[in-house]
C-alpha positions in Angstrom: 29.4 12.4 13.5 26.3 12.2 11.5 25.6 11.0 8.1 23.3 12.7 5.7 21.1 10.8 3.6 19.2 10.8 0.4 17.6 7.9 -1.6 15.0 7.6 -4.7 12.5 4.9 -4.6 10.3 3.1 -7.6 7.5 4.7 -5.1 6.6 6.3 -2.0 5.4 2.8 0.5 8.6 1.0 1.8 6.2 -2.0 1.7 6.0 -2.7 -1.3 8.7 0.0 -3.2 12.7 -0.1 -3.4 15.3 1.9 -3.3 17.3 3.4 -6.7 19.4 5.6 -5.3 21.0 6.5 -2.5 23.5 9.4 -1.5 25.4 9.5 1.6 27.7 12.6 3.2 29.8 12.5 6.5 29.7 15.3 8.5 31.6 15.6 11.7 30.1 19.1 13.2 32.5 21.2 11.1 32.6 20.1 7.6 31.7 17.4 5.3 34.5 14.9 5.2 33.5 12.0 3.1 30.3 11.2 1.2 29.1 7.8 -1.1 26.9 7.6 -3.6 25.6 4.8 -6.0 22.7 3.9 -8.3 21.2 0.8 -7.0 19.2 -2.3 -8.7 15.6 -2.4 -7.8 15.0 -5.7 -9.6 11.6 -3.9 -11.1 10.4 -1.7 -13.5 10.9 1.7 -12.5 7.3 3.8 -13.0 7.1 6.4 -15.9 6.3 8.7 -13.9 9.3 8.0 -11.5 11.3 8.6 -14.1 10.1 11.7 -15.3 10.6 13.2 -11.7 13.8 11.8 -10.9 14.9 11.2 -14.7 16.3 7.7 -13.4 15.3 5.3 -15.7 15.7 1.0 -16.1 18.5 0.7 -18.5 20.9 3.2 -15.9 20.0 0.8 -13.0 20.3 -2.6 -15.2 24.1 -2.6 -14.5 24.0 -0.9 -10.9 24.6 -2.9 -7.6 21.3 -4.9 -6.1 20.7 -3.2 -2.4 22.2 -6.4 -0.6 25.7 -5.7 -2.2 25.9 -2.0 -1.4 24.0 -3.1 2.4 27.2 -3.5 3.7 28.9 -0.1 2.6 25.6 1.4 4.1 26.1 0.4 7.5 29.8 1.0 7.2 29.2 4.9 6.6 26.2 5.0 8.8 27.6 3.1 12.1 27.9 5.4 15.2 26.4 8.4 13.1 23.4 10.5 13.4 21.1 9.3 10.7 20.0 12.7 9.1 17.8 13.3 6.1 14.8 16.5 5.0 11.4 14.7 6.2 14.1 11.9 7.9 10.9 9.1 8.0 10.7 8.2 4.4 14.7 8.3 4.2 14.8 6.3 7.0 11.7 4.1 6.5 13.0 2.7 3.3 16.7 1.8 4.8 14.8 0.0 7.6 12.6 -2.1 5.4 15.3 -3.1 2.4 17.7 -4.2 5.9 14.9 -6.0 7.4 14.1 -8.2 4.1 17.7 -9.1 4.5 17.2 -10.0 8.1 19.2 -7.0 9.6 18.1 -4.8 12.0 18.9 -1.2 10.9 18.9 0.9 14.2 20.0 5.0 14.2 19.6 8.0 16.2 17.5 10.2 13.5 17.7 14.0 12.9 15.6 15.8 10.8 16.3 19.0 9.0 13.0 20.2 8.3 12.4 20.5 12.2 16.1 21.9 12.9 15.1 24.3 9.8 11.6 25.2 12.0 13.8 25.3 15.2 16.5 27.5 13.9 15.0 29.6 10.7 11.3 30.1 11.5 8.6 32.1 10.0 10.2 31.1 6.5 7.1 30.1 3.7 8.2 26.7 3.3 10.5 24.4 4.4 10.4 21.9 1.6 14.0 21.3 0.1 13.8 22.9 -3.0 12.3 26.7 -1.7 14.4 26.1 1.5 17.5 25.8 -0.3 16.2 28.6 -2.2 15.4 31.1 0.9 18.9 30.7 2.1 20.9 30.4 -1.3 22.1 27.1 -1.2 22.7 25.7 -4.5 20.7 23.1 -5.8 21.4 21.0 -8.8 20.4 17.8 -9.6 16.6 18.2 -8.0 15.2 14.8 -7.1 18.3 12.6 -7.9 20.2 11.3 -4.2 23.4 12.8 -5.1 22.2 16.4 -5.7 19.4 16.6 -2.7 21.9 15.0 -0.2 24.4 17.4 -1.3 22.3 20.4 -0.5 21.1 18.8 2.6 24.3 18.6 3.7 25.3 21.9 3.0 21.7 23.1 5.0 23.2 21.3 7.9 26.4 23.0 7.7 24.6 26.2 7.4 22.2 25.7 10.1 24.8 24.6 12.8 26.4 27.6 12.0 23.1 29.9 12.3 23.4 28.5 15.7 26.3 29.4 16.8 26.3 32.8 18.6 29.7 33.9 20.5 29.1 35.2 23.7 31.6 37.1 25.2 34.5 35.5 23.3 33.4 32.1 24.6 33.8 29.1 22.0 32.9 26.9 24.3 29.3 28.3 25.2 28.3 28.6 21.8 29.0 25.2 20.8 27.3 24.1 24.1 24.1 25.6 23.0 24.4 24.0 19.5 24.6 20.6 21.3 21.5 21.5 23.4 20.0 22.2 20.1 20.9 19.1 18.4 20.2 16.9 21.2 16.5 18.1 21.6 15.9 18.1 18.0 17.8 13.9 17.6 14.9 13.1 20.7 12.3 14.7 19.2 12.5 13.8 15.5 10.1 11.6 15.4 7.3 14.8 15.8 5.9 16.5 12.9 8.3 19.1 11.9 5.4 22.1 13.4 5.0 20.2 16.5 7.4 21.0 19.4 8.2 18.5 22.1 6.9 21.4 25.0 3.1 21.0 23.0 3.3 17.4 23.2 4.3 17.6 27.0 1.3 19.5 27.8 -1.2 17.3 26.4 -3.6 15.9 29.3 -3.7 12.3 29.7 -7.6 12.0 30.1 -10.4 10.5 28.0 -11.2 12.8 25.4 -11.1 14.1 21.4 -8.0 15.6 20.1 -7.7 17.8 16.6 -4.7 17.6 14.2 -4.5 21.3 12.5 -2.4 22.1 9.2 -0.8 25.4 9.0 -3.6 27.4 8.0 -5.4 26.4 10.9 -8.4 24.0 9.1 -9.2 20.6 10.7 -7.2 17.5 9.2 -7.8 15.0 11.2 -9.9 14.3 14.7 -9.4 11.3 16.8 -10.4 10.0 20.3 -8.8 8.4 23.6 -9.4 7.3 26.8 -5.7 9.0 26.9 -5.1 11.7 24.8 -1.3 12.3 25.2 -0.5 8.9 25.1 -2.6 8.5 22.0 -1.2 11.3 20.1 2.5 10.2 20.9 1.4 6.9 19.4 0.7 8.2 16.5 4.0 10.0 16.1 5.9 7.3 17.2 4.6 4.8 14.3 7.0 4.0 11.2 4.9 5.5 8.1 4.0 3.0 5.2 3.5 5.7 2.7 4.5 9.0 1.2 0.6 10.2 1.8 0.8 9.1 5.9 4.2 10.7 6.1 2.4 13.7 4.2 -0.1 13.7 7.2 2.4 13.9 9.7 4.2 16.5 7.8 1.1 18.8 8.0 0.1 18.5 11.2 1.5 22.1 12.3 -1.4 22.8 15.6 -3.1 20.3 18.3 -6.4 20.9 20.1 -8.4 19.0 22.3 -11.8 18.5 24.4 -12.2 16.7 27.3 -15.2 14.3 27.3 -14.5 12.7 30.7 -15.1 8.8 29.3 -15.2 6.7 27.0 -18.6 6.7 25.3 -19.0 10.5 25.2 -16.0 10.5 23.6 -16.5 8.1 20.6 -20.1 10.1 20.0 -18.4 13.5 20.0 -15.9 11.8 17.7 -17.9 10.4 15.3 -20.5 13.8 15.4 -17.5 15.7 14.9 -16.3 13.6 12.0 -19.6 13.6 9.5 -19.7 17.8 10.6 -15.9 18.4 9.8 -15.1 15.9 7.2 -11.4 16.0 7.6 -9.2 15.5 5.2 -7.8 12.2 7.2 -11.1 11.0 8.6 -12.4 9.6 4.9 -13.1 5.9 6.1 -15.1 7.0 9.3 -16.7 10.1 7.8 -18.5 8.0 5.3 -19.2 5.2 7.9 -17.7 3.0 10.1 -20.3 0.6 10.4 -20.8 -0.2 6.7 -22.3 -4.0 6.6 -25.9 -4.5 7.6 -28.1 -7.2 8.7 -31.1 -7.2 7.0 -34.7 -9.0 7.6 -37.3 -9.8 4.7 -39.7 -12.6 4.6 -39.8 -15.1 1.4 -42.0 -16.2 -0.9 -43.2 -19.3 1.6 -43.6 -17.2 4.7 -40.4 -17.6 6.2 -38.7 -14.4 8.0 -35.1 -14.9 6.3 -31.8 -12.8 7.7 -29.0 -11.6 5.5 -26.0 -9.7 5.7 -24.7 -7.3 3.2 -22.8 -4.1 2.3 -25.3 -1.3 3.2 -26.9 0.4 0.1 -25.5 -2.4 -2.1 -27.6 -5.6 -1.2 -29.5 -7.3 -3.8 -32.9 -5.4 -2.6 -31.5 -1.4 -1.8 -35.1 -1.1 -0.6 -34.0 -2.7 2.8 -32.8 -0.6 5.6 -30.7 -2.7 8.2 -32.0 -3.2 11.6 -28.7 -3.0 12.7 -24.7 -2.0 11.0 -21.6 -3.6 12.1 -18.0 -3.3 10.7 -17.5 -5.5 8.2 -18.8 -8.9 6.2 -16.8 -11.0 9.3 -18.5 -9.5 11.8 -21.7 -9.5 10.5 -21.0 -13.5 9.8 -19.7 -14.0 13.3 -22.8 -12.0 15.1 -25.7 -14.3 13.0 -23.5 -17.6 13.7 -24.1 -16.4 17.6 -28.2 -15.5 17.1 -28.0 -19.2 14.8 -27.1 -20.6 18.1 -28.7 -19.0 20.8 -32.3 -18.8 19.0 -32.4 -22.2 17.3 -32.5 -20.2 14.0 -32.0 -22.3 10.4 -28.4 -21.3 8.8 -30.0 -21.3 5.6 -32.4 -18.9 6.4 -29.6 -16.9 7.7 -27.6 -16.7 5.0 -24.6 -18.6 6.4 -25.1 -22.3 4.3 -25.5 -22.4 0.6 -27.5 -25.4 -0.6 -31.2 -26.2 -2.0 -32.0 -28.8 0.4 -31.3 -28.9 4.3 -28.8 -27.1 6.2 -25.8 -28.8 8.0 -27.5 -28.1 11.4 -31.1 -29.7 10.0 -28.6 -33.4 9.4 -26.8 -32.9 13.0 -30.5 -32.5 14.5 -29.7 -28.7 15.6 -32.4 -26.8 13.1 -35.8 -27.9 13.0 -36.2 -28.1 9.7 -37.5 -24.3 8.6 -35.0 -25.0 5.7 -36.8 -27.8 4.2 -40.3 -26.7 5.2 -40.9 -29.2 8.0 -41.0 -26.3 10.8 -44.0 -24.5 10.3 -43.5 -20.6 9.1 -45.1 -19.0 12.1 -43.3 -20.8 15.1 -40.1 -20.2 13.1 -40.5 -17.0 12.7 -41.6 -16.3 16.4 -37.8 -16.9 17.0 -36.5 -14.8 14.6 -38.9 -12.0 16.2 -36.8 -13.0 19.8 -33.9 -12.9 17.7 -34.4 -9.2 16.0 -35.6 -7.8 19.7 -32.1 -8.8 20.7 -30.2 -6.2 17.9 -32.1 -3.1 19.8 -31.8 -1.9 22.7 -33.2 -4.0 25.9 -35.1 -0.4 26.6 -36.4 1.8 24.2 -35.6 5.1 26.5 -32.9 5.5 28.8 -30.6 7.9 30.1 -26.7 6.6 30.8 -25.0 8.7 33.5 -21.1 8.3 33.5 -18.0 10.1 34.6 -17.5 13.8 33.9 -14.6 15.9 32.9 -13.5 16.7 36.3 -14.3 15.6 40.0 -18.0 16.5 41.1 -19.7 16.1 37.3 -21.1 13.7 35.4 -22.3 13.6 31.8 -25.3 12.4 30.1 -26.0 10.4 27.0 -29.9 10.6 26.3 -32.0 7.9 24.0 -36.0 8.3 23.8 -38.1 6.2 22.1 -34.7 3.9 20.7 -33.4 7.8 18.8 -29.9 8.6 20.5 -30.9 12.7 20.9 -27.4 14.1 22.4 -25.3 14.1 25.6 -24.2 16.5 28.2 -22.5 17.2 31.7 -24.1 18.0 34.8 -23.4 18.5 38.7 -23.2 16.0 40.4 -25.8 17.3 42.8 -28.3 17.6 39.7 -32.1 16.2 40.3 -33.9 15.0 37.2 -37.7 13.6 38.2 -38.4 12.3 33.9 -37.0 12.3 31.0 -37.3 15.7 30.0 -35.2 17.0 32.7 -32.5 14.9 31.4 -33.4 16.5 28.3 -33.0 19.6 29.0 -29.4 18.7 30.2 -28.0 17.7 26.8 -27.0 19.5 24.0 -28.7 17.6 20.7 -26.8 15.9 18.2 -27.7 13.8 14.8 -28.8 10.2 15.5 -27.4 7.5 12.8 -26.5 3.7 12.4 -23.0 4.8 13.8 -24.1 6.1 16.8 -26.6 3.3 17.5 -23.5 0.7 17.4 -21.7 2.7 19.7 -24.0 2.6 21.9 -24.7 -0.6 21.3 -21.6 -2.3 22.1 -21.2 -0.1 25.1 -24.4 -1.5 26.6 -23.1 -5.0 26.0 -19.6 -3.9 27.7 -19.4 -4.6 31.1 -19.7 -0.8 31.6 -19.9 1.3 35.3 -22.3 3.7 34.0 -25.8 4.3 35.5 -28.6 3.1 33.4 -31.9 5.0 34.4 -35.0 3.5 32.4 -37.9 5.4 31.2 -40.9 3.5 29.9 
């Protein structure tokens, strides 16, 4: 049995949207046998523009039933059925999250017909409902209300089971045996992007490396990195989308690609070089930076070498360049509090206490009294100078040798005179006598604030690479 569903929302995020509508029809493999349907309360203003598309507006739903009176018919028509909807997340997204506010735990088998429409009619020029329906002459009225979309998803079901169902030989019973197979792959595997079949997912190696999300004309959406590709890639399939734009992304991933980087840290460089080169669609946070709060060093007006933190290219002076990027404001915060502490540095100074006179550590006898003037300029300052040799690196040229792609090589991550120049992979037999050796090993890539905290926190990591220093 399964039960075809349809709902309209005040917005595309179950978070924070509800349901107005929602259509239900019963199909038990043959026909359609029963179906509901009902306008439902949001308890909020529906959105202009909601109403324009769906033509729903507040004073139709001012009388309708709120979702917890109708919860129960849901679950009714839906109990022991295959939960199936066109792009089945959002449908299904939005049931979950109006149950779960009610304290319910909404559990069904999902089945969506954009994939059995990819499975069973392929090579059509879209597969949203609207040209779908109009490819194969289903009727279609009512665009964008419950009622009508359900209805024709319904009646694409019906059609597509019955694309599906061959006779061989006279033999009932084979044909609906291979529309079962059909079904029961595409229930297990509806959680993949409609282009993506189970078989590609299967063959993704479970290694360290950076995968590619494609659309259907083949350009870059997305690129991401693992230590396990496959299981990486699953996890993103697997998560509950919060938004019409995520489920979107899903929707359009239609290819996968992949390089193998062998570990860890070769992969996150490749991934963020590849990033800032491709600018994917879905990469906008780390293609403009990951890394986007600084700490920054000037010296005031009485001598005094002062740290701050700030948003990079928006502190007070945007003449300062940081000596070194971290995620955000709390880490920033959290990483001076530690070089407070571990160089007897003034909080003040440091930007972490607001006052005009002494900071809290100057009255618990922990700061020396920089803030107030008692602790003369230059011995202060020769502990901030400890504390800013601490951001770099402990070696201003070193080569990292790590594990390669496959058994007898190794790669190479190269950094001369504190500039990250590029990595590489070499035989495990390979001889380098200097630097340049090494060099000549790698293939370059673009050095920037990114990179240097990557490599960064790997150094501090208790990492098994080899560390060769140059001086």
């Amino acid at each position: 049995m399964y039960a075809i569903v349809d709902i309209e929302t005040t917005g595309g995020q179950p978070h924070q949207d509800k349901i107005t509508e929602i259509a239900i029809f019963i199909h038990d493999g043959e026909k359609i046998v029963d179906k509901y349907h009902t306008l439902v309360n949001p308890e909020r203003p529906i959105p202009y523009f909601i109403t324009q598309l769906t033509g729903i507006k507040d004073d139709m739903v001012l009388e309708a039933p709120k979702f917890y009176e109708v919860a129960k018919e849901i679950v009714e028509f839906t109990e022991g059925k295959v939960f199936v909807a066109h792009n089945v997340r959002f449908d299904y997204s939005f049931l979950k999250k109006e149950f779960g506010d009610l304290g319910f735990s909404f559990q069904r088998k999902t089945l969506c017909t954009v994939r059995l429409s990819r499975s069973l009619i392929p090579g059509l020029p879209s597969y949203s409902l609207g040209k779908l329906c109009q490819s194969i002459d289903i009727p279609l009225s009512q665009r964008h209300r419950a009622i009508g979309d359900a209805e024709a998803t319904a009646l694409l079901f019906d059609k597509l089971l019955k694309i599906n169902r061959p006779v061989v030989d006279g033999n009932m019973n084979m044909a609906a045996e291979n529309t079962t197979q059909v079904l029961k792959k595409e229930i297990k595997t509806s959680l993949l992007p409609p282009a993506i079949s189970k078989e590609q997912v299967d063959a993704l190696p479970m290694v360290p490396g950076v995968y590619y999300f494609h659309n259907e004309a083949g350009e870059v959406i997305y690129v991401g990195k693992s230590i396990n590709i496959k299981k990486r890639i699953i996890q993103h399939f697997n998560i509950d989308y919060k938004s019409r734009k995520s489920l979107d992304f899903k929707n359009s991933i239609a290819d996968i690609t992949y390089e193998l980087m062998g570990n860890e840290l070769v992969a996150l460089l490749f991934e963020s070089s590849e990033i800032k080169r491709m600018k994917p669609q879905y990469n906008r946070q780390q293609r403009r930076s990951v890394f986007n709060t600084g700490i920054f060093v000037y010296e005031d007006s009485n001598g005094y070498k002062r740290l701050s933190y700030g948003t990079i290219n928006k502190a007070d002076n945007e003449s300062l360049t940081p000596i070194i990027a971290l995620s955000n404001h709390f880490k920033a915060k959290g990483f001076l509090f530690h070089k407070v502490a571990k160089y007897n540095l003034c909080q003040k100074l440091c930007d972490l206490y607001k006052t005009n006179g002494a900071c809290f550590d100057y009255q618990v006898h922990q700061c020396n009294g920089a803030c107030i003037g008692k602790e003369a300029p230059e011995e202060y300052n020769k502990r901030v100078d400890e504390a800013i040799d601490s951001f770099t690196y402990e070696h201003n040229s070193f080569v990292l040798i790590g594990k390669g792609r496959e058994p007898g090589e190794k790669s190479v991550v190269v950094v001369e005179h504190g500039t990250y120049l590029g990595f590489g992979f070499v035989d495990e037999t390979f001889t380098a006598h200097n630097l340049n050796d090494f060099k000549g090993a790698i293939q370059r890539y673009n050095d920037n604030k990114d990179i240097q905290q990557i490599i960064r926190n790997h150094m501090r990591s208790k990492h098994k690479d080899k560390v060769i220093i140059f001086e």
